[in-house]
MARTOR-242406 format. One line per 8 residues: number of its first residue (from 1); their letters; for each residue z, y, x of N, C-alpha, C, O, CB. Coordinates in pm, whole numbers, plus 50000, padded with zeros to 5 digits. Glycine has a CB too. Layout:
! residues N
NUM	A	Z,Y,X,Z,Y,X,Z,Y,X,Z,Y,X,Z,Y,X  ...
END
This chain:
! residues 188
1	XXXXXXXX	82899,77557,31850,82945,77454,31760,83030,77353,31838,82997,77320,31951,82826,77384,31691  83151,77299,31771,83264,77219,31817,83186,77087,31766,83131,77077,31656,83429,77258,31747  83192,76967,31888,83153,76826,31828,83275,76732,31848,83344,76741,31950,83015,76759,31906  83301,76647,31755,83390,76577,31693,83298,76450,31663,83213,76437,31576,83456,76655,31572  83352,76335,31788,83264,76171,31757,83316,76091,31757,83437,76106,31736,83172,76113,31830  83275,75982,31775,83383,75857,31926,83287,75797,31939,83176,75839,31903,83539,75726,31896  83312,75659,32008,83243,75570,32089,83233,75445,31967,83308,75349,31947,83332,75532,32246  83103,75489,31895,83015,75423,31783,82967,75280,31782,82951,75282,31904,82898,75494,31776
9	XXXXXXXX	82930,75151,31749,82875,75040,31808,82697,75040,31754,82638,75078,31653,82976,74899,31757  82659,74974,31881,82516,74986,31832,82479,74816,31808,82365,74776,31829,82405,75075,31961  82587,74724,31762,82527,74629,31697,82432,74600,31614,82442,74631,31495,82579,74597,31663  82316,74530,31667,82201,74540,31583,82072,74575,31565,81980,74544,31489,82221,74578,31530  82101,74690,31710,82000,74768,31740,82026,74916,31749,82111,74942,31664,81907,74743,31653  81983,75048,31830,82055,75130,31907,82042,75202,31760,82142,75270,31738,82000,75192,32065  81952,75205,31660,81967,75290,31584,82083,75308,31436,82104,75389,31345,81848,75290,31565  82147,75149,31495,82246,75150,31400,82366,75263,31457,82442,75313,31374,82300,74990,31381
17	XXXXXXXX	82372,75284,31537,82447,75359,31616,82465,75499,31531,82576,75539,31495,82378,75372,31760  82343,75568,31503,82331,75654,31389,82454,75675,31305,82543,75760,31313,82229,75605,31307  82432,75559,31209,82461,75555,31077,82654,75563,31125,82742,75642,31089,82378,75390,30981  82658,75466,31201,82810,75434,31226,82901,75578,31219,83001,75610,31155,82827,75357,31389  82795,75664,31338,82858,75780,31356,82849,75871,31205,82927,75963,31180,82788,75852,31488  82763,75835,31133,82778,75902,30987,82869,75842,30931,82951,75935,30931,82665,75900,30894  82928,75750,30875,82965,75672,30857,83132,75697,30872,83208,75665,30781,82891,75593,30921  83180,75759,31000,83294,75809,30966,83314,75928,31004,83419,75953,31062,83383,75743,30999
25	XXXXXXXX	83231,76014,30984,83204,76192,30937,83210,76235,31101,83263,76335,31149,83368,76295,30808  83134,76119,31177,83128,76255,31309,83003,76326,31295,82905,76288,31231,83126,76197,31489  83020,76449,31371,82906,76508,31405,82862,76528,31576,82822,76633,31628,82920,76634,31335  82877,76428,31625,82884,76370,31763,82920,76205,31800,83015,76148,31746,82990,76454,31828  82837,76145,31889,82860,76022,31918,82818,75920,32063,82715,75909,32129,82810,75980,31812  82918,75874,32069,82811,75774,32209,82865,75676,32178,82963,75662,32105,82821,75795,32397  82772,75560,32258,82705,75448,32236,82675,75393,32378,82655,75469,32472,82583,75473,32150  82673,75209,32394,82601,75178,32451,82471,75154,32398,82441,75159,32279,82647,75109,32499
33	XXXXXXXX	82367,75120,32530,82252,75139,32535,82183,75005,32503,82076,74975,32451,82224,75198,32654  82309,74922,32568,82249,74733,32579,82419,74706,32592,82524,74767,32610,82112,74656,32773  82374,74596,32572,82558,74501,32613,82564,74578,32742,82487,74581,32838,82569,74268,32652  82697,74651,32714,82825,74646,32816,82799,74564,32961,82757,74596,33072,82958,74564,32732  82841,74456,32908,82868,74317,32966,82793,74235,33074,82847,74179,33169,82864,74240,32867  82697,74236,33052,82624,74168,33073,82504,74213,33162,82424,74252,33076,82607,74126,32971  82457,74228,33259,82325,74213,33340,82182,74247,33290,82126,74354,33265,82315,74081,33374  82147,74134,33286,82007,74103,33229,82037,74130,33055,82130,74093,32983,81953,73920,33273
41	XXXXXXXX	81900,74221,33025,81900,74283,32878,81728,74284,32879,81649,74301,32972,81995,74466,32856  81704,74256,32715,81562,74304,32703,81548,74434,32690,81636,74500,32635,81494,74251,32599  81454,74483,32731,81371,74600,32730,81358,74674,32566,81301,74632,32465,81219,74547,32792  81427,74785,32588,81384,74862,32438,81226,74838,32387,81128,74846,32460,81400,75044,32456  81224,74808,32248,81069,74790,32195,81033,74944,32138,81110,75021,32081,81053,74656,32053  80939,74958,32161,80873,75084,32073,80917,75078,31942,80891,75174,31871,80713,75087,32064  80985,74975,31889,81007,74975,31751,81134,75080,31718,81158,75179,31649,81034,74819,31705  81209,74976,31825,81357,75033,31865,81376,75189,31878,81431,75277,31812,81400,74973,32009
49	XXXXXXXX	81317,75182,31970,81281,75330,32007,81232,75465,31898,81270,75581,31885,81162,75309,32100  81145,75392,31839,81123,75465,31681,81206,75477,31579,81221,75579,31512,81033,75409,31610  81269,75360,31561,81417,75360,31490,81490,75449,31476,81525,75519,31381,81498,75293,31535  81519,75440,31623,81653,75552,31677,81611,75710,31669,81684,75807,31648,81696,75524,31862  81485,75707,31691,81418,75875,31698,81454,75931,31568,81504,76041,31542,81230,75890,31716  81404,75797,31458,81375,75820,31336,81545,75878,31306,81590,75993,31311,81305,75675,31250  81584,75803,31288,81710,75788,31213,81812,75930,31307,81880,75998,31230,81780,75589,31234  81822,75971,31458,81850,76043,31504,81791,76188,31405,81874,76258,31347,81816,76007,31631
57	XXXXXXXX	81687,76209,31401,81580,76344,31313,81651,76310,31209,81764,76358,31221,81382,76337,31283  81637,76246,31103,81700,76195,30964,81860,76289,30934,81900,76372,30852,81734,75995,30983  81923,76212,31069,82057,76311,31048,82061,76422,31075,82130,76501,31010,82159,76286,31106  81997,76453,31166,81987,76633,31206,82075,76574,31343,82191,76614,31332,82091,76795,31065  82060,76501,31455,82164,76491,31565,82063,76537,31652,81947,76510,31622,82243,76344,31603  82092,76621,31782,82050,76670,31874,82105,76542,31956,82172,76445,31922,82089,76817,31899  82042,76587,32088,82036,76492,32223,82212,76545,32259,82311,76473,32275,81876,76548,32376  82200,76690,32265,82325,76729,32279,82475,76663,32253,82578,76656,32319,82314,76819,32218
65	XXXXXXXX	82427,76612,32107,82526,76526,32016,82551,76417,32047,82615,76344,31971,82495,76504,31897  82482,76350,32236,82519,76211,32209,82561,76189,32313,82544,76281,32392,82430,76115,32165  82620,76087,32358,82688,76096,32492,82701,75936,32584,82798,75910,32655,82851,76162,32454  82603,75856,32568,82525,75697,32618,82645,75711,32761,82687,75799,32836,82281,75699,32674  82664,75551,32735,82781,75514,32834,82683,75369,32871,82624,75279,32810,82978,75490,32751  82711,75419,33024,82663,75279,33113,82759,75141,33085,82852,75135,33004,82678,75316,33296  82710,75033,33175,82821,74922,33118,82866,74916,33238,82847,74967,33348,82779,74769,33047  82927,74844,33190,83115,74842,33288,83128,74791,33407,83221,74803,33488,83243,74746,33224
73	XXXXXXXX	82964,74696,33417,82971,74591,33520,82935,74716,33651,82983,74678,33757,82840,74437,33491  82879,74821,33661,82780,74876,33749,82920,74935,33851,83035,74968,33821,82650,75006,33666  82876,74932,33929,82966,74975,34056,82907,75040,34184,82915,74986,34295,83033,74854,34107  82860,75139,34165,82751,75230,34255,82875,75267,34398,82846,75356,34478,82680,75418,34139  82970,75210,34409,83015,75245,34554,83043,75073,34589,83136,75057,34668,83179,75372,34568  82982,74957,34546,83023,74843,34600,82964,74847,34711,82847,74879,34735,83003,74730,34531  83070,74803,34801,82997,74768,34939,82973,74693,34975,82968,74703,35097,83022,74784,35025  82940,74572,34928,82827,74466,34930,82679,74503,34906,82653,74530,34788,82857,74368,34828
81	XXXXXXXX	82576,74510,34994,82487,74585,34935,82407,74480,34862,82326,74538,34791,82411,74674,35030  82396,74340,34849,82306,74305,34732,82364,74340,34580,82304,74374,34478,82278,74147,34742  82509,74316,34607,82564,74356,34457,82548,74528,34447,82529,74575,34335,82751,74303,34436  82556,74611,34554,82514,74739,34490,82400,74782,34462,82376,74886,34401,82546,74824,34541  82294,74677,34521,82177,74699,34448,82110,74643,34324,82012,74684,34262,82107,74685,34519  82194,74531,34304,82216,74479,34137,82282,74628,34026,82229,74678,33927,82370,74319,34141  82386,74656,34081,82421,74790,34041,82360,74917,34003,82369,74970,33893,82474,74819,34113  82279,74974,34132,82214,75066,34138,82111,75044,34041,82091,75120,33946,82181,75088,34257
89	XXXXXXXX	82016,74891,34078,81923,74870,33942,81937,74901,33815,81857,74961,33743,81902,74761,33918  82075,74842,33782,82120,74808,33635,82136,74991,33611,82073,75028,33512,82297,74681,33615  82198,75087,33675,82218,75162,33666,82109,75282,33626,82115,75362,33532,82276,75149,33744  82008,75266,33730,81861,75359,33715,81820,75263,33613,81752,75339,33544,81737,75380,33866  81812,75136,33549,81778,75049,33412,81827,75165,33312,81746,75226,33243,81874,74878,33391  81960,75190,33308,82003,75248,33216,81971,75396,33159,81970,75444,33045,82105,75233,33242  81945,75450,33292,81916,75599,33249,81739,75608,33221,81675,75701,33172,81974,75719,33392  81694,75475,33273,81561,75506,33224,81546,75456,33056,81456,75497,32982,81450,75426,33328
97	XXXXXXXX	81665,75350,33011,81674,75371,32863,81749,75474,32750,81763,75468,32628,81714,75269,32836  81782,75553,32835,81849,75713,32783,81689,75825,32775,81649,75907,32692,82000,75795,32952  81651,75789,32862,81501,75895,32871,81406,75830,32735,81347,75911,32664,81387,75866,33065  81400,75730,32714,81345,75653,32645,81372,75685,32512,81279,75715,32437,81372,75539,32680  81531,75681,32460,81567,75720,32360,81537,75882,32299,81544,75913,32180,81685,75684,32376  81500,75978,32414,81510,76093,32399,81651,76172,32404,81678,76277,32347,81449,76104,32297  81733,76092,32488,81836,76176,32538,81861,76238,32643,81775,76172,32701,81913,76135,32535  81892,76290,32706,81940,76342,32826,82061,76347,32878,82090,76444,32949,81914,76437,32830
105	XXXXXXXX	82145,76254,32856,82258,76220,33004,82304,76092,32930,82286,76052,32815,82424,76357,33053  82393,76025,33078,82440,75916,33075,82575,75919,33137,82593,75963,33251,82353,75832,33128  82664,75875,33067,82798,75867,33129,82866,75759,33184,82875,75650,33129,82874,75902,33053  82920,75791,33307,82919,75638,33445,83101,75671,33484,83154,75780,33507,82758,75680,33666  83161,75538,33478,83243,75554,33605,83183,75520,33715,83097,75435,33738,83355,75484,33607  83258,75626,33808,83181,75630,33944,83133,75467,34036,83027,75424,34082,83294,75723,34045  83271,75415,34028,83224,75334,34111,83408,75260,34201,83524,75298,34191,83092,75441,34215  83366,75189,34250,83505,75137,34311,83519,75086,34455,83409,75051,34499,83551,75023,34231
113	XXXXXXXX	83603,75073,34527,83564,75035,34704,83629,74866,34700,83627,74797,34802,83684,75171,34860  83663,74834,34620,83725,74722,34599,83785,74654,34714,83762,74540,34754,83643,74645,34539  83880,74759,34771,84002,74775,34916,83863,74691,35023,83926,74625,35105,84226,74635,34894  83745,74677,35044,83673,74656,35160,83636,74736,35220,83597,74720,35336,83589,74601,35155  83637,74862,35151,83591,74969,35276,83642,75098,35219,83687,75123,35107,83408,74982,35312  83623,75177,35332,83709,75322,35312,83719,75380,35181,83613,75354,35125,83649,75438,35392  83812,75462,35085,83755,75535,34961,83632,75608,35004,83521,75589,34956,83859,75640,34896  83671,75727,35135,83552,75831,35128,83389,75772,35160,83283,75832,35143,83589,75951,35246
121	XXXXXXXX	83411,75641,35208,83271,75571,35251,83242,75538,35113,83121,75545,35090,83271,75429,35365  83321,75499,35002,83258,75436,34888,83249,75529,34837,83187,75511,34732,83307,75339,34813  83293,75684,34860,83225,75794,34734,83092,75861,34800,83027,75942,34734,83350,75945,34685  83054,75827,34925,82894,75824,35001,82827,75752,34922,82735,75810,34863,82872,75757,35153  82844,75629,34897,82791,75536,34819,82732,75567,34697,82612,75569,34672,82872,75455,34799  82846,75597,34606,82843,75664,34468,82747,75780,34473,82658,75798,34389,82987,75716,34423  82774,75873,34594,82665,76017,34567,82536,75969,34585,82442,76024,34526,82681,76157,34682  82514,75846,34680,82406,75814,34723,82310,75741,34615,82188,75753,34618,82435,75745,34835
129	XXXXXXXX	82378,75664,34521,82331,75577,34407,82312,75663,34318,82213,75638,34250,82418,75469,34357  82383,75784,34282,82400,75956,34221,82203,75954,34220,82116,75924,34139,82514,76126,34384  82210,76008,34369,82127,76031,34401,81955,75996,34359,81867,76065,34307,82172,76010,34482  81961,75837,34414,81864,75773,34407,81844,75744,34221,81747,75740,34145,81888,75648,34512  81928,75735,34213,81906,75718,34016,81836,75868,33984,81717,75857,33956,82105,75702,33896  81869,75953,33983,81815,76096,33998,81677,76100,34014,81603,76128,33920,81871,76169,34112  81636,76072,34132,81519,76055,34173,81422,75960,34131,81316,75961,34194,81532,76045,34272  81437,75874,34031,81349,75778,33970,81352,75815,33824,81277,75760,33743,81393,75628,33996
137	XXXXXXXX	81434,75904,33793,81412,75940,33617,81364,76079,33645,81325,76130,33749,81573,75937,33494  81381,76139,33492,81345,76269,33489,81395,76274,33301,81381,76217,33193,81157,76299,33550  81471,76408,33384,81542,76479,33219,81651,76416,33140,81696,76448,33030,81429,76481,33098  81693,76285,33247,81831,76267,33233,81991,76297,33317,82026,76210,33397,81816,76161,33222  82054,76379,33303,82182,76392,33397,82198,76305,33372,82153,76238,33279,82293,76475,33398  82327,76266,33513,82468,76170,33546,82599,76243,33527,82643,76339,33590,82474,76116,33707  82651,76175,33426,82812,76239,33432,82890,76156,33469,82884,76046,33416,82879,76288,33309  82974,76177,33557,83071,76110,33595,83207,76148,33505,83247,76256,33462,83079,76133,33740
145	XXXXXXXX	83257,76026,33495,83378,76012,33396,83470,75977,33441,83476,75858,33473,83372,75938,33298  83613,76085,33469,83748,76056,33507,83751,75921,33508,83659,75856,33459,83853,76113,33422  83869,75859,33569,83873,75750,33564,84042,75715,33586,84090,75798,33662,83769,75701,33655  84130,75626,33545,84306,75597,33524,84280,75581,33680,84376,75625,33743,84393,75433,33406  84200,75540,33744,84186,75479,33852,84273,75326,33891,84305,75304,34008,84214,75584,33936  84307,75223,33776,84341,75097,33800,84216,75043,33910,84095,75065,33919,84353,75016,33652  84324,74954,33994,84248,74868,34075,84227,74975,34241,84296,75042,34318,84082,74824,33973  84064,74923,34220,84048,75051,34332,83942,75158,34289,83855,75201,34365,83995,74993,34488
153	XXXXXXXX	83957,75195,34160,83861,75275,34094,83872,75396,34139,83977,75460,34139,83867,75275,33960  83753,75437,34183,83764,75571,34225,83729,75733,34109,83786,75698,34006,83660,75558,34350  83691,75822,34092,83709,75913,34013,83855,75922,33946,83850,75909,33824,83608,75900,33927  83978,75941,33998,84087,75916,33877,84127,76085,33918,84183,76157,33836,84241,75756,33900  84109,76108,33984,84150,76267,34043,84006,76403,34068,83887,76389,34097,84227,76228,34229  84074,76503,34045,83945,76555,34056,83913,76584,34191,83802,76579,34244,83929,76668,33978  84016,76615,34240,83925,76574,34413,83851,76481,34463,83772,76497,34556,83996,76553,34515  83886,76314,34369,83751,76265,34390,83672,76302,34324,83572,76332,34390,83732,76155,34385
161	XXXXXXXX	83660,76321,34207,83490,76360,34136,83481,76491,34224,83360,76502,34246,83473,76403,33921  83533,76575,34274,83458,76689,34336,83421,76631,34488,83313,76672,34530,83558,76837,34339  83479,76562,34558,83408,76490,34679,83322,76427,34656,83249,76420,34755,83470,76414,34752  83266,76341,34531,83136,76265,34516,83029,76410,34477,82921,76397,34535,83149,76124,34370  83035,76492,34425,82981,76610,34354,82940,76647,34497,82819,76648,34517,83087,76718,34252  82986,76665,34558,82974,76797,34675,82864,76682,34764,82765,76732,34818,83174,76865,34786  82875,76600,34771,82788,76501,34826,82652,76501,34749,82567,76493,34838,82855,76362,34821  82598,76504,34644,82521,76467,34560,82418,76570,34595,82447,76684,34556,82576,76455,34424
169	XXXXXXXX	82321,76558,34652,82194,76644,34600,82148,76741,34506,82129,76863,34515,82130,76584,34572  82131,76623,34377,82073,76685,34240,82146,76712,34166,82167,76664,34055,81994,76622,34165  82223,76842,34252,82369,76904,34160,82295,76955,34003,82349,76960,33893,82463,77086,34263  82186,76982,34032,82151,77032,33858,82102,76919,33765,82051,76936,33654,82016,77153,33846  82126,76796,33829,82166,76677,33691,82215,76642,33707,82185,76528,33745,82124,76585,33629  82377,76680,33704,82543,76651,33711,82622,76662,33601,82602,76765,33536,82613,76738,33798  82691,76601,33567,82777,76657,33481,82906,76600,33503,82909,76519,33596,82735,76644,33352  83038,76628,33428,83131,76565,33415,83177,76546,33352,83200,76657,33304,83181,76570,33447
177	XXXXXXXX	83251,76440,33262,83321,76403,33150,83495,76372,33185,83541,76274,33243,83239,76272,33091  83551,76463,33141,83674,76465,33143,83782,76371,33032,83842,76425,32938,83686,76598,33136  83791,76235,33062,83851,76135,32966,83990,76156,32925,84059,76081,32994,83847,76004,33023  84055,76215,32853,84210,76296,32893,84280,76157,32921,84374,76157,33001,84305,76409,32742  84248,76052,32867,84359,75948,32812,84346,75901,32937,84450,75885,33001,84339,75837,32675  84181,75861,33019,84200,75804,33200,84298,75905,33249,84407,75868,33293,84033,75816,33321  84261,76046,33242,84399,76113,33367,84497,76151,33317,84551,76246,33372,84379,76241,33458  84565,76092,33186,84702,76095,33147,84737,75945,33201,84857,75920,33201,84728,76126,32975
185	XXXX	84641,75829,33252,84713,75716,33308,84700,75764,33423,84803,75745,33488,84670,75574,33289  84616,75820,33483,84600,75836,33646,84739,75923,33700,84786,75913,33814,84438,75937,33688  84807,76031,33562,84942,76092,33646,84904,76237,33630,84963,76307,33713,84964,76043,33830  84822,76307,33546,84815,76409,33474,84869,76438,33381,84845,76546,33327,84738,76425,33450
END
């Protein structure tokens, strides 16, 4: 089966997210998990959580069907390490609210060197945060998502996503998300 979504809003609560994607005839969707934006988030309630189960069963959507995007702030190759461990947190935060929901993967740009240190040292970084997020969940992949590569964003080529890949451990919770519109800016 071919899935056909976009990137749904979960104003309101994650299970509005649902409806949205009904709403304009996908049969596929992602969503954030919590603000984008912002840091500090409350904790999914069991309510929440029931919501979304509910209303997920209701439509007939598989886990398959959904595709949870981290927020924007996380930067798993910063080389500052208190801010990459604000990162890394927020990051393993996130995929432990993907497990929660009953999904299984989360989709990340990799990460950025923000011109302080080498690219290939900041895609160590990235495999390494890969990594350690890996190792504190269970039954959620990481996909890494092309990236235009503005700034000093790394993933914009696939030689980087295959140099962070080849680094990574827990190649069997990997994935990749291929953004056409990032590598038609990146020069594809």
């Amino acid at each position: 089966m071919h899935y056909i979504g976009a990137h749904v809003s979960a104003s309101g609560g994650v299970h509005n997210a649902v409806q949205h994607a009904i709403d304009i005839g996908a049969n596929a969707f992602a969503l954030f998990t919590k603000n984008q934006k912002q840091w500090k988030v409350a904790p999914l309630t069991e309510e929440q959580i029931g919501l979304f189960k509910n209303a997920m069963a209701d439509a007939g959507f598989s886990a398959e069907q959904v595709l949870p995007h981290d927020g924007y702030l996380i930067n798993l190759g910063n080389p500052d390490p208190e801010k990459r461990r604000i990162s890394l947190d927020s990051f393993i935060d996130e995929m432990k609210r993907v497990q929660l929901l009953g999904l299984d993967r989360l989709n990340f740009h990799p990460g950025a060197h923000l011109k302080q240190i080498d690219p290939d040292d900041c895609m160590l970084l990235i495999s390494q945060g890969i990594d350690e997020a890996l190792a504190e969940t269970e039954g959620v992949s990481a996909v890494l998502e092309t990236t235009a590569g503005q700034g000093s964003a790394l993933g914009r080529t696939f030689e980087e996503i295959a140099r962070i890949i080849e680094r990574v451990e827990h190649k069997d919770r990997l994935g990749v998300c291929i953004d056409t519109c990032h590598i038609f800016a990146a020069g594809y």
